[in-house]
Structures are given as structure tokens and as C-alpha cells.
C-alpha angles and dihedrals in degrees: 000000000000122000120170100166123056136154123219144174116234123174120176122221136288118245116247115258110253115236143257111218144152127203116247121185125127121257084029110104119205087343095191140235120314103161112144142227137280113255107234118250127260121265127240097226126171120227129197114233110191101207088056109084090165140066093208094113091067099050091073091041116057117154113065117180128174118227110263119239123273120258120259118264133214117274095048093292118167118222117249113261121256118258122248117245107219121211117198116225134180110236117272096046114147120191122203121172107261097219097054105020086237110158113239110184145287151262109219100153152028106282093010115151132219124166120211107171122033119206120239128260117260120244126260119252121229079258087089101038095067119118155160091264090043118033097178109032113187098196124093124185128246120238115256104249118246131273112272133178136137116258132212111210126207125189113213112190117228109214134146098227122029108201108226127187141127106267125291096020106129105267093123101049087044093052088049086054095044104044141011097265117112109204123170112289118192140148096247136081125267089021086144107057110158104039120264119220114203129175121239126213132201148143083353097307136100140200132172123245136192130226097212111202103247134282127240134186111286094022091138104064091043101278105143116347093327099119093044093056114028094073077064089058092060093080113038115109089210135037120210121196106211098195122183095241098174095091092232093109085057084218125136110253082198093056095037095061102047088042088061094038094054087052093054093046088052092052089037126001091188098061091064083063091069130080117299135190133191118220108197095208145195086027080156095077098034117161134189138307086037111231099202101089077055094057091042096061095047089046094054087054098063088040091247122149111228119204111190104221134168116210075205108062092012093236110171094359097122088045088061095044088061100036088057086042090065094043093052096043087053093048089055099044083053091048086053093046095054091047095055088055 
């Protein structure tokens, strides 16, 4: 099952007390105060796992709490620090505080860190409250209890090409022809319903891509599945428009495409500034009048390439995947370029 939005409980550690204690040897007269100090208390910190792509597993756990420090000891012993609690993640996993909304961080790759609740500090022994005004204090302080909040969890998928479409037109079918990933194929609309990732192979390279369930009128603002795939669409280098081009929907491709584009602009003006192909589907079954010269204009307009391709014969299909292939290559020679400034 896939699950990309969970909410846990996660509560660092409390700091050990620190301690009250006297030193007592003989021949040593009033031999003064040597109690520790408290250990701090463990971290929650979330961890990426790159084999996880999905955040099921913490739908059935909810509650993660770090080990507190252990208390101070005589001697001036320090108490032992708290163990972490490590929570595995997939990458692309944001946190926000559930309460306020307030981002906390993100997960982008394998091995990746983020701490979300911090343990306490432990407490000082009477160790540290001697003075000149009091040679034999008899107080010790407690340890600060442990960060804790609620979380609310989002998984974010990272892919190199986000597969984007009204439903039913064809971007399943097309991801199961271009790559080794088998997601559900049907003839009705929202058979995908969670997003499919599949790796494509050509001319000895490879890149991901995402079968993103379709889009609808109104999906960003939540009508049909939008909510639950846009966010997808945030990380993905390159978009590709999967428009039903065979003329047996009696739709309008031209339409379609700029339907599904505005509703991109309105969750996220900036992602229609990436790379974007156009993949003319379902040529196989192609009546008359034929709406691809249609698409195509609308396509040159917004400067978009089209390449006409059937899941079915498998015409064009190599030429896409190319075509993808450079686009995704560029986008990251320009992601590498902007790092090194």
C-alpha cells in the first residue's frame, strides 16, 4: 500500500537529574561536594532509507520517544547520554508541525539526517553550585525534559519526469511500454489512484519517472485526487503532457493540454518553467478528423515539442524516450551548475 501522508508523535528525551553528593574518604575532612551531572537526552531523527518509498510503516507506529540521559553520579560522574531513536523514511519526506503548520525540514536523499525532537539537557549536579558564599551546597538540578510535537509527514516523490494527463489518457499504459514498471490499466477514468514510479532505459541511461493519478478541473484546489498528487509533481526535473491525440474521447488535445497546464500554474506557477514534452498518445486508434495538427499548434505556441506515440505499436516510443532522456540530462547539468555558484 501506498501511504505518503502520515501524522506521529515524537518526544526527545529528558535530561538526567544531576546529582547531590558529598565526598567521603577518610583523612579527607569536609571534603566538599562532587555530585554530576545529568547525560542529555537521545534525539528523534529521521533518517532516508532508499529502498522505503513508502511511509506505511508509520501509519501503524505512531508514538517515537528517545531514550532520556542518564542521572549524574557521585564523583563527579556524568550521566551517560540518551540514545537516539531513528525513524526510517523514504527520500523526499517534508515535516511540518502539525499544530502550527510550521515547516521543519526535509528528507531529500539516502542517509540524510533531520532532527525533529531534540532531548533535554541534563541537570547540573551540586557539584556546580559551590561557591565561595556556599562551600557545601545540598541542591542538584532536574534535567529539561525532551522536545515534543505532533508531525505531520508528506512524501514527496523524487522522480525525473512526472507524467502528467487528464485521466484516462493513456499515461499508465505509456509508463508500462517505456519502462519495467506495471502499474493498473483500465478503460475507465482514475484507475491509477497512489503515483507509480518506473525506470526507463535507453541508449545505455537511465532516468525515473512518475505516473501521476490524473488531473481534473479544480485539482488544485483539492477537486478529484489533486491535492493528493501535485505535491508529486514538485520534484520532478522534467513534465511530460500525456494528451489523448486519436480523436475517440471527442475532446479537444488543445484544450486538454492547456486545461491541465493552468492547473499546474494555479498550484505552482514556477514548474511550468521546467522542461516540458508533449506525448501525442493512443495514434493507434486514430479517427477522423485527426486532432493532432490541432495539438500541434497549440503546442508551438507554448514552445513545446510533440511527439505522436502508440503504447500499442509502440510507434515513437524510442524517439520520447530520448527525447525525455535529453531533457532530463540538461535539467540536471543546469541543477549542478547552480549548486557550484
Amino acid at each position: 500500500m501506498f501511504v505518503d501522508r502520515v501524522k506521529i508523535f515524537v518526544k526527545g528525551g529528558d535530561g538526567g537529574n544531576g546529582c547531590v553528593s558529598f565526598r567521603r574518604e577518610p583523612y579527607v575532612p569536609r571534603g566538599g561536594p562532587d555530585g554530576g551531572v545529568g547525560g542529555r537526552g537521545g534525539d528523534v531523527v529521521l533518517v532516508g532509507v532508499g529502498h522505503q518509498n513508502t511511509l506505511l510503516p508509520l501509519r501503524y507506529h505512531r508514538e517515537y520517544r528517545a531514550d532520556r540521559g542518564e542521572h549524574g553520579g557521585p564523583s563527579n560522574r556524568t550521566g551517560g547520554t540518551g540514545e537516539d531513536l531513528l525513524v526510517s523514511v523514504p527520500p523526499g519526506t517534508a515535516a511540518r508541525e502539525e499544530a502550527t503548520g510550521a515547516p521543519i525540514g526535509e528528507v531529500l536523499r539516502e542517509g540524510e539526517r533531520l532532527v525533529v525532537a531534540r532531548g533535554g539537557r541534563g541537570g547540573r549536579g551540586n557539584r556546580s553550585y559551590l561557591s565561595n558564599r556556599n562551600r557545601a551546597p545540598s541542591v542538584a538540578e532536574p534535567g529539561l525534559p525532551g522536545e515534543e510535537r505532533w508531525l505531520q509527514l508528506d512524501l514527496k516523490l523524487i522522480a525525473d519526469v512526472g507524467l502528467l494527463g487528464l485521466p484516462n489518457a493513456g499515461k499508465s499504459t505509456l509508463l508500462s511500454r517505456i519502462s519495467a514498471a506495471r502499474p493498473k490499466v483500465g478503460d475507465y477514468p482514475f484507475t491509477t489512484v497512489t503515483p507509480v514510479l518506473g525506470v526507463v532505459e535507453v541508449d545505455d541511461a537511465s532516468f525515473v519517472a512518475a505516473d501521476i493519478p490524473g488531473i481534473i478541473e479544480g485539482a488544485h484546489a483539492g477537486a478529484g485526487l489533486g491535492l493528493h498528487f501535485l505535491r508529486h509533481v514538485e520534484r520532478t526535473r522534467v513534465l511530460l503532457h500525456v494528451v489523448d491525440a486519436s480523436g475517440t474521447s471527442g475532446r479537444d488535445p488543445g484544450e486538454d493540454l492547456r486545461l491541465v497546464r493552468e492547473e499546474v500554474r494555479r498550484w505552482d506557477e514556477g514548474l511550468l518553467e521546467r522542461p516540458q514534452v508533449v506525448a501525442a498518445t493512443k495514434r493507434d486508434a486514430l479517427v477522423s478528423p485527426d486532432p493532432l495538427p490541432d495539438l500541434a499548434r497549440e503546442a508551438a505556441r507554448l514552445g513545446l515539442a510533440v511527439i505522436p506515440v502508440s503504447a500499442v505499436t509502440g510507434e515513437g516510443l524510442l524517439e520520447l524516450k530520448r527525447a525525455l532522456r535529453q531533457q532530463v540530462e540538461a535539467a540536471g547539468e543546469r541543477v549542478a551548475a547552480l549548486e557550484q555558484r
